[in-house]
C-alpha positions in Angstrom: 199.3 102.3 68.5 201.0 100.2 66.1 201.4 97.0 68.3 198.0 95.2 69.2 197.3 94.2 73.0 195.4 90.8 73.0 195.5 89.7 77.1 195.2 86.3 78.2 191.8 84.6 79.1 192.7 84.3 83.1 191.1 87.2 84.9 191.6 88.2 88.3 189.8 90.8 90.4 190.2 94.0 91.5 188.8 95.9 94.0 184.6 95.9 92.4 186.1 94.8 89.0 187.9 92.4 86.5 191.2 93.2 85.3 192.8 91.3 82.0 195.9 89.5 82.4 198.7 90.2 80.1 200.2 87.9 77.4 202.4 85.2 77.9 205.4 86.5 80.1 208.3 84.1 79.6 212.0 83.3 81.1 213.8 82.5 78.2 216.3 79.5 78.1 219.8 79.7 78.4 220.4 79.3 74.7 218.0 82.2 74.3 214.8 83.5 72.8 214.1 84.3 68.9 212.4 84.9 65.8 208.4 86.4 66.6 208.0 85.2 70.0 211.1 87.7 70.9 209.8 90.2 68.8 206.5 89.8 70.2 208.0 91.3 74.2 208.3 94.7 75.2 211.3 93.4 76.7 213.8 91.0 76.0 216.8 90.5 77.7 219.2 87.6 76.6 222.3 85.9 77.9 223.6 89.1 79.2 226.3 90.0 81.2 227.1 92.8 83.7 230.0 93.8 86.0 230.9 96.9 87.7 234.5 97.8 86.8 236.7 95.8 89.2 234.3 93.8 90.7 232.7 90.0 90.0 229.9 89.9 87.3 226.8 90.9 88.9 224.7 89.3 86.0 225.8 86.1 83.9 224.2 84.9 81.2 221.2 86.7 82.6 217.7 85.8 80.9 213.9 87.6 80.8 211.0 88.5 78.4 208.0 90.6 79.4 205.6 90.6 76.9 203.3 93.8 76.0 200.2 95.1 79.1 202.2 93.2 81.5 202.4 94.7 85.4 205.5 93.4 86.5 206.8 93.3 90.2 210.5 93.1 90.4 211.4 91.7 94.0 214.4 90.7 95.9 216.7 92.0 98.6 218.9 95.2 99.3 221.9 94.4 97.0 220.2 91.9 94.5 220.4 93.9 91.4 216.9 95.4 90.9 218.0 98.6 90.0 221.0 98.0 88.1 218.6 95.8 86.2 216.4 98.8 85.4 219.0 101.5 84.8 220.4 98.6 82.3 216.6 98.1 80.5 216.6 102.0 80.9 219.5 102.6 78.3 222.0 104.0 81.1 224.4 101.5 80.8 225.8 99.3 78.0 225.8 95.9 77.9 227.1 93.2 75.3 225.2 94.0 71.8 222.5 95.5 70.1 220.4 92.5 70.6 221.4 91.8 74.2 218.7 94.2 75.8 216.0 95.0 73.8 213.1 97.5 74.8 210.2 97.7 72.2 212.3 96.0 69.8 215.2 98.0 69.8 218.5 98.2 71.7 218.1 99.8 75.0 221.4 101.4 75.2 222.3 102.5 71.2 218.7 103.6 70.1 218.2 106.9 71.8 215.1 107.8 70.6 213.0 105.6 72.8 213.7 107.8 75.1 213.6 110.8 73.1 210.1 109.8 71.9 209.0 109.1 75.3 207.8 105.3 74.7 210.7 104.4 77.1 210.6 105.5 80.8 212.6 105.6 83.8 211.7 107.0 87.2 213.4 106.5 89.8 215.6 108.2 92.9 218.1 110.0 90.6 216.4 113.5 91.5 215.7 112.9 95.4 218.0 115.1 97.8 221.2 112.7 98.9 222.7 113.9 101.7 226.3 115.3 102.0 226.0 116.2 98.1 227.6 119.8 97.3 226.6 120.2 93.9 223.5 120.9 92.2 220.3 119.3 93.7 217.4 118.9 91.2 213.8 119.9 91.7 215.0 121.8 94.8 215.6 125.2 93.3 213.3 128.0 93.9 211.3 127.6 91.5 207.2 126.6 91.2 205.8 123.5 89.8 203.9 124.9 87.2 207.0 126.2 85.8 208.9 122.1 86.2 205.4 120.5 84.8 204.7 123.2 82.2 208.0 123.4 80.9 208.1 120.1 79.6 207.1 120.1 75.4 205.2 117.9 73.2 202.7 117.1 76.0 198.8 116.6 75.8 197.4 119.0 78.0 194.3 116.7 79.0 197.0 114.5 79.8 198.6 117.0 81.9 195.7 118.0 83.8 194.4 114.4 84.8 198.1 113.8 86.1 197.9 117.0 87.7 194.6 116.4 89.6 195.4 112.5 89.9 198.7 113.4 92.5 196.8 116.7 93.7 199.6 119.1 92.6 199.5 123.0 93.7 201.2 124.3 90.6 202.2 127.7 93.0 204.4 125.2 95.3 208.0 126.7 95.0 210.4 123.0 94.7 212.8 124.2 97.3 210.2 124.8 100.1 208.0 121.4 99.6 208.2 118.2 101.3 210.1 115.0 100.2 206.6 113.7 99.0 205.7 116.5 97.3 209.0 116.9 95.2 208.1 113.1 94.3 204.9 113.8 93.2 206.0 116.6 90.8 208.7 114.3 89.5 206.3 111.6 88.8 204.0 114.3 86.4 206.9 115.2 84.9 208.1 111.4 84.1 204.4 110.4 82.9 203.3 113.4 80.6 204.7 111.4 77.7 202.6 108.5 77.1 205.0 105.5 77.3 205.1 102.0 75.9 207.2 100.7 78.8 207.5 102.1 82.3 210.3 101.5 84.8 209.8 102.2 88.2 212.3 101.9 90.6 210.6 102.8 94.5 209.1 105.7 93.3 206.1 105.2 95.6 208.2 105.1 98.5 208.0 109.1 99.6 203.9 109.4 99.3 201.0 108.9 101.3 198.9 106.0 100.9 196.2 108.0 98.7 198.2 109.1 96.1 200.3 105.9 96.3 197.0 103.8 95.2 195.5 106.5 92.7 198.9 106.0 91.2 198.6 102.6 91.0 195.0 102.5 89.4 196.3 105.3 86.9 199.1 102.6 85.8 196.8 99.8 85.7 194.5 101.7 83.3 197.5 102.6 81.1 198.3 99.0 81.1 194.4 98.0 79.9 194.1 100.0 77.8 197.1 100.7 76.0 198.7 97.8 76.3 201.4 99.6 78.0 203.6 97.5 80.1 205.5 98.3 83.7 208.1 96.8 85.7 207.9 98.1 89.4 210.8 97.4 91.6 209.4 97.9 95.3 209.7 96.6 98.9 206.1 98.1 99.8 204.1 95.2 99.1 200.5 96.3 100.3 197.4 96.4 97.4 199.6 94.5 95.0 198.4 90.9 95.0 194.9 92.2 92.8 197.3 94.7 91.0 200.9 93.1 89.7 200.3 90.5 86.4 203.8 89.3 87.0 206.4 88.5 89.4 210.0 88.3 89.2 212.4 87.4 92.1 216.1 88.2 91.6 218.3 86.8 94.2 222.6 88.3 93.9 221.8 88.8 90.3 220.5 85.9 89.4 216.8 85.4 88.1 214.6 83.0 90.6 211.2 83.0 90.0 210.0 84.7 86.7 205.7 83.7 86.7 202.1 84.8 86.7 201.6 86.2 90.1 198.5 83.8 90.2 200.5 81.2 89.1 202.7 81.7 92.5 201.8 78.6 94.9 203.0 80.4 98.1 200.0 82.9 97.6 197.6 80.3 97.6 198.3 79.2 101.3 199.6 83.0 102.4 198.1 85.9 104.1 199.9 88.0 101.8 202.5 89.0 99.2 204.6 90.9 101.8 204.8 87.4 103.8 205.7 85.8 100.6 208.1 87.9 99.9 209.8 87.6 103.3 210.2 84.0 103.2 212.2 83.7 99.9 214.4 86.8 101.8 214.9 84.5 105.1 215.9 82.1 103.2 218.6 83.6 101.4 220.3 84.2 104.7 221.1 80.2 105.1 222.6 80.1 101.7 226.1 81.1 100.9 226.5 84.1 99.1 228.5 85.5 96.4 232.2 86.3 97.0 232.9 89.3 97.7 232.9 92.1 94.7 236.5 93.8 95.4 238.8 91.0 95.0 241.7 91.2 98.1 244.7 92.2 95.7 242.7 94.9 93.7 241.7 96.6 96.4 243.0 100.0 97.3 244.6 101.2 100.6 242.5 103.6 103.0 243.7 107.3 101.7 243.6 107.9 105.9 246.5 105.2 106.6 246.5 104.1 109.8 244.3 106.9 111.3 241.9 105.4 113.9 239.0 107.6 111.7 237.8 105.1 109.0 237.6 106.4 105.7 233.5 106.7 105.4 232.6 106.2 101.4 229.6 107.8 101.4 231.5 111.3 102.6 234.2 110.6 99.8 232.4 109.7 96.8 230.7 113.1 97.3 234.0 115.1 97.3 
């Protein structure tokens, strides 16, 4: 590994043990990061903007650095962002320049071959079932999971056979006769075969049971230790991650809130938990005023139905 890990002298414990913090995780300014200390991140995102076509910018001159081993919990409510936020780290969409989103030094969108080389990784719902879809479904075709988990190249096979045990995987299941949880798991061995640099999770604990949900999470916390890998984990289950998340950051409509150590986070101090936390800054969104609305009035389009007393349903149409 070409890039050295050197954590921070805090410590804080988990479960029988110590676990090293990560290095200095940052919210840049709003005339932006630079020179070695930008360089230094696994992530650095500066002054960037973001708007789905038609609609209001969700991001605006939006600003964060996550620095190398970090374990980074990306929190807000339904509708904040989180996962545009990742898809956009992710490569999948283009924002602004080459140096607007940087992942391990290198534009998230243009250079392809983080992802190629597996160093860049994103897991997240794009292969669950979505209902009223009619077109093809993947991971659901009869086929077994030896032949998904086998099939992928380039892989260590020690690797393959910790991950393997790790999320207790019958390679005979057949993908189009398993459970929800199941299919997850099998996506989640495929996603970490390649040993990444930066991992982007975006609720993929959500379908499994609370076994393989914290074996998961020890599994990523060793990656972090010792490799200096670093993770950003966008979640609403909130249980065992006080001892295990480095970071926090908060988004609220886009916009970055909070962006600290997790033990830096004052609310913890005098709080049962992180979910409780959590559910405060939430409430309290509801008594401020929000965004305007995304459609403005005169762009929007007339119902295809008319004046028909059945209201056109989006979900049903954007699957047509």
């Amino acid at each position: 590994m070409t890039k050295q890990f050197t954590p921070d002298n805090e410590t804080h414990s988990h479960s029988k043990r110590k676990v090293k913090m990560a290095n200095k995780y940052s919210q840049s300014g709003g005339g932006g990061g630079g020179g070695e200390n930008e360089k230094a991140n696994s992530i650095s995102i500066c002054g960037m903007q973001y708007a789905y076509p038609g609609q209001h910018p969700l991001f605006y001159e939006f600003n964060l650095n996550i620095s190398p081993g970090s374990r980074c919990l990306l929190v807000g409510a339904n509708g904040s962002g989180k996962t545009t936020l990742l898809k956009i780290m992710a490569g999948k969409h283009m924002v602004g320049g080459r140096d607007v989103v940087q992942v391990i030094n290198g534009s998230a969108f243009h250079d392809t071959q983080l992802v190629c080389s597996g160093d860049l990784a994103y897991l997240g719902g794009s292969w669950s079932k979505t209902a009223g879809s009619a077109g093809e479904i993947p991971l659901q075709g009869d086929f077994s999971a030896e032949h998904m988990i086998f099939g992928v190249e380039g892989t260590d096979p020690s690797r393959r056979e910790k991950l393997i045990e790790l999320l207790d995987i019958d390679l005979k299941w057949r993908m189009h006769k398993v459970s929800d949880g199941q299919r997850r798991r099998v996506q989640i061995c495929m996603g970490l075969l390649h040993p990444f640099k930066v991992l982007l999770l975006d609720e993929v604990t959500v379908d499994l049971d609370v076994v393989a949900r914290m074996d998961l999470l020890e599994f990523f916390e060793e990656e972090c230790d010792q490799r200096g890998a670093t993770i950003v984990y966008a979640t609403h289950i909130f249980d065992g991650l006080e001892t295990w998340a480095t970071h926090l950051a908060y988004i609220q409509d886009g916009e970055l809130k909070r962006a600290e150590k997790l033990i830096e986070v004052h609310e913890l101090k005098n709080s049962a938990n992180l979910l409780s936390v959590v559910e405060s800054w939430l409430r309290s969104e509801t008594k401020k005023e929000k965004k305007p609305a995304n459609t403005p009035a005169q762009n929007q389009k007339a119902s295809p139905f008319g004046s028909s007393p059945f209201m056109s349903s989006r979900h049903m149409a954007y699957y047509r």
